[in-house]
C-alpha positions as CSV (number, residue, x, y, z in Angstrom):
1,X,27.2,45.3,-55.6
2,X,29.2,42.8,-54.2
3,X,33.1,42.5,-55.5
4,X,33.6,41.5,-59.0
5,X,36.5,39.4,-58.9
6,X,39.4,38.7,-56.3
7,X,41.4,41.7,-55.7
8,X,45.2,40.7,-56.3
9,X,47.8,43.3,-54.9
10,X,49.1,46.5,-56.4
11,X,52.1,45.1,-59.4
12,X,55.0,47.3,-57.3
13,X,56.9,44.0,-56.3
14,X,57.3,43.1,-59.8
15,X,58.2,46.9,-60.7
16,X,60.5,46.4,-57.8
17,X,62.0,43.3,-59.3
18,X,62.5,45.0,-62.5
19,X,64.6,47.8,-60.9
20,X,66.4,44.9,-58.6
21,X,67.2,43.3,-62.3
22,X,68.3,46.8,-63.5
23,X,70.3,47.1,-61.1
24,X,72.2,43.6,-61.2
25,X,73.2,44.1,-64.6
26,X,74.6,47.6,-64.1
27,X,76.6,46.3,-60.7
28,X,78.2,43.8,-63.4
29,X,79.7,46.3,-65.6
30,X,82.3,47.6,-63.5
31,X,83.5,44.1,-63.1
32,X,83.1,43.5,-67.1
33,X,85.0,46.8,-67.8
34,X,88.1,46.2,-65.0
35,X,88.2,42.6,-66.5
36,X,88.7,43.4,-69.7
37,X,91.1,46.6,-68.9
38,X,93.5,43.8,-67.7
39,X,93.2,41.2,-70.4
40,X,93.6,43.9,-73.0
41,X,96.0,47.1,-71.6
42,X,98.6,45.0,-70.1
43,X,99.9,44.1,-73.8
44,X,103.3,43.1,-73.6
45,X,104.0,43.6,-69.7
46,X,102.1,40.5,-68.9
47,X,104.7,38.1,-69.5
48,X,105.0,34.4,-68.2
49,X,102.6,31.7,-67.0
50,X,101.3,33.4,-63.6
51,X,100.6,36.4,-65.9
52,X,98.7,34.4,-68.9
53,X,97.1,32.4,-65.9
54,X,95.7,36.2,-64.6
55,X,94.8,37.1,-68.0
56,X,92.5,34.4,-68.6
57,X,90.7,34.6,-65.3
58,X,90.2,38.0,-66.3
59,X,88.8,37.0,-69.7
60,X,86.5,34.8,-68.1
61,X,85.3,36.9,-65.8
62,X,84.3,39.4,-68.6
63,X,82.3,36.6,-70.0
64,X,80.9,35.9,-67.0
65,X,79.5,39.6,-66.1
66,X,78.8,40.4,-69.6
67,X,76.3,36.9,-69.6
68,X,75.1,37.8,-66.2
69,X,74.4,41.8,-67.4
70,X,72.7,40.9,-70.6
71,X,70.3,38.1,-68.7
72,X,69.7,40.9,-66.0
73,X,68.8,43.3,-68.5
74,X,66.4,41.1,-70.3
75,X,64.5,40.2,-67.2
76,X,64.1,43.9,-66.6
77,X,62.5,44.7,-69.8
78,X,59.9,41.6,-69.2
79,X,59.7,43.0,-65.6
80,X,58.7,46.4,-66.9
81,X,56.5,45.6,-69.5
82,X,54.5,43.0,-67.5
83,X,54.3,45.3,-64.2
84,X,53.0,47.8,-67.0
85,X,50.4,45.4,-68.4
86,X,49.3,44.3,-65.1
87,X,48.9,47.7,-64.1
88,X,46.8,48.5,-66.9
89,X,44.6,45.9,-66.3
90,X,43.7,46.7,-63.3
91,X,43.1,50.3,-64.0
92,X,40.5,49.1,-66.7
93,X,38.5,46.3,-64.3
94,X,38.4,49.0,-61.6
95,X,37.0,51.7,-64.3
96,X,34.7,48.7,-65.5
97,X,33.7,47.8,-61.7
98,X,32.7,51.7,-60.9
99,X,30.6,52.2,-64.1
100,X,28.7,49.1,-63.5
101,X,28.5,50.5,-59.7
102,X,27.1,53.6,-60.9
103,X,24.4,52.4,-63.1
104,X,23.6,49.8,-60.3
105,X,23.1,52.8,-58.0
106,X,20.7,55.1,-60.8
107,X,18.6,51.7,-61.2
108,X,18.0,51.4,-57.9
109,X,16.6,55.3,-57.8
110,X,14.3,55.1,-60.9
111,X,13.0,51.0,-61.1
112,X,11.1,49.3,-59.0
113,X,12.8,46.6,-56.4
114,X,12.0,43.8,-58.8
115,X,12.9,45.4,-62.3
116,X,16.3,46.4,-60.1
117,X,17.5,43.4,-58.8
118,X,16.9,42.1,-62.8
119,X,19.3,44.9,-63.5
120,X,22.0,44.1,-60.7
121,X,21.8,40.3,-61.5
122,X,23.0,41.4,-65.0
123,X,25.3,44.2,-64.2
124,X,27.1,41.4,-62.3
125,X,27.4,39.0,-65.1
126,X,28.3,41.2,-67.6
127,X,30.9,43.0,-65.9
128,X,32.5,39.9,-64.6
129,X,32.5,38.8,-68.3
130,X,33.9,42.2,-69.1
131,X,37.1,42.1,-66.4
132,X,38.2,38.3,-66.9
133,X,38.3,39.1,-70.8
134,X,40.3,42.3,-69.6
135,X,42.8,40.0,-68.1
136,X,42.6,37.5,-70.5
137,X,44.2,40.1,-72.7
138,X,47.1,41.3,-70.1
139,X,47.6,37.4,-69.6
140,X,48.2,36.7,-73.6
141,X,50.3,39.7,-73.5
142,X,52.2,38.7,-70.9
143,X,52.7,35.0,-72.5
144,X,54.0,37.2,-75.9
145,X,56.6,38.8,-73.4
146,X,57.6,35.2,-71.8
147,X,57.6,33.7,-74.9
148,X,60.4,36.3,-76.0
149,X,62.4,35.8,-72.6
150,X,62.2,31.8,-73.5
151,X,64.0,32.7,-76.4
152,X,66.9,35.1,-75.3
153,X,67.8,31.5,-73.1
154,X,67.5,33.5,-69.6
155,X,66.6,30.4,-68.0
156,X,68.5,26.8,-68.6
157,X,67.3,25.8,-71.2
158,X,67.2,22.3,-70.0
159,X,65.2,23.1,-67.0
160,X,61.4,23.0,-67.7
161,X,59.5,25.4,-64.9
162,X,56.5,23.3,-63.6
163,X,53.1,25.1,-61.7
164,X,53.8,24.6,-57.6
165,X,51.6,21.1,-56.4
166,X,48.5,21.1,-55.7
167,X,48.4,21.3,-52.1
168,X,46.1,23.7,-49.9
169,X,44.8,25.0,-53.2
170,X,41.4,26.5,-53.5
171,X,38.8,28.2,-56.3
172,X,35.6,26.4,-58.2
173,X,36.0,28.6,-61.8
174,X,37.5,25.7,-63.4
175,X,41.0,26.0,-65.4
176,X,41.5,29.1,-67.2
177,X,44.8,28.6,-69.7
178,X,45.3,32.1,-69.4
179,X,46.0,32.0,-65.7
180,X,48.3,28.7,-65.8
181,X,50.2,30.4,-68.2
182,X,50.5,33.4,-65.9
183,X,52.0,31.1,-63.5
184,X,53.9,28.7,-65.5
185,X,55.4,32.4,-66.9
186,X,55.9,33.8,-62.8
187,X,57.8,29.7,-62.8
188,X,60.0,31.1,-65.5
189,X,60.9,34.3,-63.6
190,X,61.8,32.4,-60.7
191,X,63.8,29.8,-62.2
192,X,65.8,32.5,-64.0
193,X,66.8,34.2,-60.3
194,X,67.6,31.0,-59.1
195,X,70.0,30.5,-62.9
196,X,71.4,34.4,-62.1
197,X,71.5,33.4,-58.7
198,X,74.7,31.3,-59.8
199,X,75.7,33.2,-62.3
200,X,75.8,36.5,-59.6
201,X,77.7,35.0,-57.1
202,X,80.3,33.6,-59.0
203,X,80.9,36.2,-61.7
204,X,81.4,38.5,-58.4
205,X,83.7,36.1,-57.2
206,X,85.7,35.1,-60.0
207,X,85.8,39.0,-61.1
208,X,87.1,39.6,-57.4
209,X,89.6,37.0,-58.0
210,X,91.0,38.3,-61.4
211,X,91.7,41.6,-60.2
212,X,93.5,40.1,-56.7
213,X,95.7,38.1,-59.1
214,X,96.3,40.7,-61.6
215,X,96.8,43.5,-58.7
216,X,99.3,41.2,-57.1
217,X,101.2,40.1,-60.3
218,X,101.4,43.8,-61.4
219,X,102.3,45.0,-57.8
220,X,105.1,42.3,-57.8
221,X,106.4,43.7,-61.4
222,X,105.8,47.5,-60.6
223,X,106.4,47.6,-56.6
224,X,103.3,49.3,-56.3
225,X,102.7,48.8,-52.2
226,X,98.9,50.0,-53.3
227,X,98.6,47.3,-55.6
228,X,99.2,44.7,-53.5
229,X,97.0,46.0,-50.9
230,X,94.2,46.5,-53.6
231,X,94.9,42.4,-53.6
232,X,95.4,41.7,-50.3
233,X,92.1,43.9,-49.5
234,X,90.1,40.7,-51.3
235,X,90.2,38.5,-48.5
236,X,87.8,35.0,-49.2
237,X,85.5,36.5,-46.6
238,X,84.8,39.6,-48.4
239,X,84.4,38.0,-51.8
240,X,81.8,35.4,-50.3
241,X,80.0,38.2,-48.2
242,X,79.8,40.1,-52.0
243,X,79.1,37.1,-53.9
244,X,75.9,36.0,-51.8
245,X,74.6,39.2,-51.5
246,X,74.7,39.3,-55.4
247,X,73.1,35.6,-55.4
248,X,70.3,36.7,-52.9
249,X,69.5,39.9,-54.4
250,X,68.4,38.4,-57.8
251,X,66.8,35.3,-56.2
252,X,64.7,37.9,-53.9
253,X,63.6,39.7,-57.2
254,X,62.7,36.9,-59.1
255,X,60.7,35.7,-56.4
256,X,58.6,38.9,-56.2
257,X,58.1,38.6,-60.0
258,X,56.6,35.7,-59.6
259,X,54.6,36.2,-57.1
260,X,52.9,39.2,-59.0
261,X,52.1,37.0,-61.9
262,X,50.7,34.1,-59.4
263,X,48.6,37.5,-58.0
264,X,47.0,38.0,-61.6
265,X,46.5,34.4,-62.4
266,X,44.5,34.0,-59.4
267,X,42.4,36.8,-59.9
268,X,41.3,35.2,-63.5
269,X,40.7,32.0,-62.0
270,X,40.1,31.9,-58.6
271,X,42.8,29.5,-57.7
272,X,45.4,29.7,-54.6
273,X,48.1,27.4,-54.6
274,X,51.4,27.5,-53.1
275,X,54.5,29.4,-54.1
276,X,57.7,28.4,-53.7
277,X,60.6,29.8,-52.0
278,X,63.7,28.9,-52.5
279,X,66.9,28.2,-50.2
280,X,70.2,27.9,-51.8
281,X,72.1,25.0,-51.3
282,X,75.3,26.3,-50.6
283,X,74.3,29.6,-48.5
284,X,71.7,27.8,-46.7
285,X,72.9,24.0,-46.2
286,X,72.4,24.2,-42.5
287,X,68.5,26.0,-42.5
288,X,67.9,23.2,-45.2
289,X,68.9,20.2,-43.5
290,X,66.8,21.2,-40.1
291,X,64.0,21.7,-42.2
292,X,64.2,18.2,-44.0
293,X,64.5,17.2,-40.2
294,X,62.1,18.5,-38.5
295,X,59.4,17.3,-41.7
296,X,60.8,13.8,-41.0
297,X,59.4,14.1,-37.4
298,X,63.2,14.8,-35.9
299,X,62.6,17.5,-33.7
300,X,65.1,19.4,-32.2
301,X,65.7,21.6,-28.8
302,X,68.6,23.4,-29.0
303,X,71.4,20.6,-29.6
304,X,69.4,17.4,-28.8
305,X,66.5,16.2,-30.6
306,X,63.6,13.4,-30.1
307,X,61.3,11.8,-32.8
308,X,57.8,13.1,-32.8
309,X,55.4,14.7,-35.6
310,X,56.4,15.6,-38.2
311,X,56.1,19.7,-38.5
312,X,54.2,20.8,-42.1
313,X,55.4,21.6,-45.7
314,X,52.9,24.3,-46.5
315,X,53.3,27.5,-44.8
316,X,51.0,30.3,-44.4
317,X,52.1,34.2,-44.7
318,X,51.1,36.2,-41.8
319,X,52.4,39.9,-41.6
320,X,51.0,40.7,-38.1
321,X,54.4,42.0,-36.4
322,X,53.1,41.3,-32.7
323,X,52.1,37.9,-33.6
324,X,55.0,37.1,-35.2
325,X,57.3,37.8,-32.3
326,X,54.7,35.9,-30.1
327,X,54.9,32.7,-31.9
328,X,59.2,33.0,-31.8
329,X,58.9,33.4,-28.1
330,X,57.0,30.5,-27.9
331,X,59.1,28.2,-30.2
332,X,62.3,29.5,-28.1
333,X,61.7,29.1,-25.2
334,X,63.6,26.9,-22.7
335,X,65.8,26.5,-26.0
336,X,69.3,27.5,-24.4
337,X,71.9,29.6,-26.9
338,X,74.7,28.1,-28.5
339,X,76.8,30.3,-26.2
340,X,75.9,28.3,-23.4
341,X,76.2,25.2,-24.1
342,X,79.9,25.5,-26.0
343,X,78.5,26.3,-29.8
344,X,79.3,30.2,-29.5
345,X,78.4,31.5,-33.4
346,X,75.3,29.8,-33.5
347,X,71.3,30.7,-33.9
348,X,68.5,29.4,-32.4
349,X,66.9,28.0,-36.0
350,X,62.9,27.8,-35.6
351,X,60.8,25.6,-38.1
352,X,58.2,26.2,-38.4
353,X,59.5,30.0,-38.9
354,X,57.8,32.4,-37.0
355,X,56.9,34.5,-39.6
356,X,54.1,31.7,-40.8
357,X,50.9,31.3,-39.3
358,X,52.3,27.7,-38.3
359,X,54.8,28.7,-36.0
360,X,54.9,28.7,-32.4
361,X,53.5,26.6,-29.9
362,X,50.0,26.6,-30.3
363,X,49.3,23.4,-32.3
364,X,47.8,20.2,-31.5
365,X,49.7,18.4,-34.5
366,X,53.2,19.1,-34.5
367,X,55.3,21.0,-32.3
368,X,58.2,23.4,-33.8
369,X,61.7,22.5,-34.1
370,X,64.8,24.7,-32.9
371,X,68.2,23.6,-33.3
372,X,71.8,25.5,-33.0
373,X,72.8,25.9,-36.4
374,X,76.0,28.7,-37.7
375,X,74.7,32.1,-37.5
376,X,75.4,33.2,-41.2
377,X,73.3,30.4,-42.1
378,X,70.7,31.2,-40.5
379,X,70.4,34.7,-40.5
380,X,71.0,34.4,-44.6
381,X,68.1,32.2,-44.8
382,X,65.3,34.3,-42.6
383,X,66.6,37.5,-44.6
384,X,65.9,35.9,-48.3
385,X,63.0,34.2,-47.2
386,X,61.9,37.5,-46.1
387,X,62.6,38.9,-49.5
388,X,60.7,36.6,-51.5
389,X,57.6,36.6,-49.5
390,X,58.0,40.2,-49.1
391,X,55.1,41.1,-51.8
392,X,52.8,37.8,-50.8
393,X,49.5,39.1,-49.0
394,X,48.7,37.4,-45.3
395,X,47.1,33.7,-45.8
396,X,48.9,33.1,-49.0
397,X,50.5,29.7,-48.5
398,X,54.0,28.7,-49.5
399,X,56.8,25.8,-49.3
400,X,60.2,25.6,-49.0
401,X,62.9,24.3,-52.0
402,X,66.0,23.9,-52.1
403,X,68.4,25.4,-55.3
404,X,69.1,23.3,-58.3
């Protein structure tokens, strides 16, 4: 018999996700607890403006972690629970799939050709019945679950999730509410990472902050020379470094949720549109702004540019290691370093990236873009980009956003 159904891939992403969630809110209580421990031991030693000043950044930064926990932990029990559903259902169209396979088989051995293919024709119809109602189920469930994280407010509540546009998207079984609410539901997911994503980075940072003021103020009072260097230690380097990792680590997760619910959804409807993957603003202003470029047709070589075509919005995965360095040989080359031409700290920035099927130099409608752009930037950007496409399976297409 020929395959039921699409095969979506195995739910570990959005297992992963849910440990990556787990994790996030557990990294924030040592920050809540050493918040709190200042706002509330230092009693009557805290004394003056500076100190109040300390106090409250230490108050808010309890607020901050504790908000940032408790929305982590939330996400991790819808991650769970979903993974779990997922993973049930496919358990149960697989078992479905081999009985039918099995009777197919014992047909064929006792009926004639013709009474056989009667058999097969309805084998087929039945059990394709029998594993879209199976996911029908997992996809209400999984709806019950969102509906609950809509309510505990992890996302803004101001910020409706919409379904990616329409573009390069594919499937004749018509629309199946089931499966848009899968994906309006992996939406969700993703614009909750992209709300933590905030939340992450500065609750790191302002917790970093509390403790360098409170370390100093108490070294000062105390002449503890360990204190102050516990302050000192918190240089604006480190707490960024800290404070993005913390931002791309629940953005990465999020994405992976999402694109396990987008897996299911497709396998109940047929349908393949593009995700999306996001860039932050901030982190990422540089990779952004090539990227807006090179669409606009400004293509770049290095630190000069020319108008010409305009290089695509949707991407296409492609996991194929070999071709993947292939296609960034291509795009670099002649493409001198920053180095050399007086921008030491730079990357060579390719777009399209070379980990898409669009990449390189072997296209008769647009022709890549690589410009000098700061290293952190750009390195930053391939690594989460990496991460949220991590789980997608080769010629699944996807576009590029910026943050809120």
């Amino acid at each position: 018999m020929e395959s039921l159904a699409p095969t979506p891939a195995r739910p570990d992403g959005i297992h992963e996700a849910g440990e990556a969630w787990s994790r996030a809110g557990e990294d924030t209580q040592p920050a809540r607890d050493e918040a709190h421990r200042f706002a509330g031991h230092t009693g009557q030693e805290w004394r003056g403006e500076p100190a109040e000043a300390a106090r409250e950044r230490a108050r808010t930064s309890a607020a901050d972690a504790q908000a940032a926990g408790d929305d982590a932990r939330a996400l991790t029990r819808f991650a769970t629970a979903s993974g779990n559903e997922i993973s049930s259902a496919r358990q149960d169209t697989a078992a479905n799939t081999a009985r039918a396979d099995a009777d197919d088989q014992l047909g064929k051995t006792l009926l004639s050709p013709e009474e056989s293919e009667v058999v097969t024709r309805n084998l087929v119809a039945t059990t394709a019945e029998q594993n879209q109602n199976r996911y029908a189920v997992a996809a209400a469930n999984i709806k019950t679950m969102g509906d609950d994280l809509r309510g505990a407010e992890v996302a803004n509540p101001g910020k409706t999730p919409k379904t990616p546009g329409a573009p390069g998207s594919t499937g004749s079984k018509g629309d199946v509410p089931e499966a848009e609410n899968l994906r309006a539901l992996g939406n969700l997911a993703s614009l909750a990472g992209r709300t933590l994503d905030d939340v992450a980075e500065t609750g790191v940072e302002t917790a970093a902050r509390a403790v360098d003021a409170a370390s100093e103020w108490l070294a000062s009072v105390t002449g503890n020379d360990q204190l102050e260097a516990v302050g000192k230690a918190l240089t604006p380097d480190t707490v960024d470094f800290l404070g993005n990792h913390a931002g791309d680590a629940v953005l990465n997760a999020s994405s992976q949720a999402r694109n396990e619910l987008h897996h299911t959804a497709q396998a109940l409807d047929g349908k393949k549109s593009p995700v999306e993957v996001y860039l932050d603003r901030d982190r990422h202003k540089d990779s952004l702004q090539h990227i807006r470029e090179s669409q606009r047709g400004q293509i770049w070589s290095g630190d000069t540019y020319v108008m010409s075509r305009s290089t695509p919005e949707v991407l296409t995965v492609d996991k194929n290691a070999a071709e993947k360095e292939a296609r960034r040989d291509e795009a670099m080359q002649g493409i001198p370093y920053g180095r050399d031409v007086g921008l030491p700290g730079h990357d060579r920035d390719e777009f399209p990236p070379a980990m898409s099927v669009e990449g390189g130099r072997r296209h008769d409608d647009w022709d890549p873009s690589v410009k000098l752009i700061p290293s952190r930037d750009n390195r930053s950007a391939g690594a989460t980009m990496g991460g949220q496409t991590k789980n997608l399976d080769p010629g699944d297409t996807f576009v590029i956003r910026e943050t809120d």
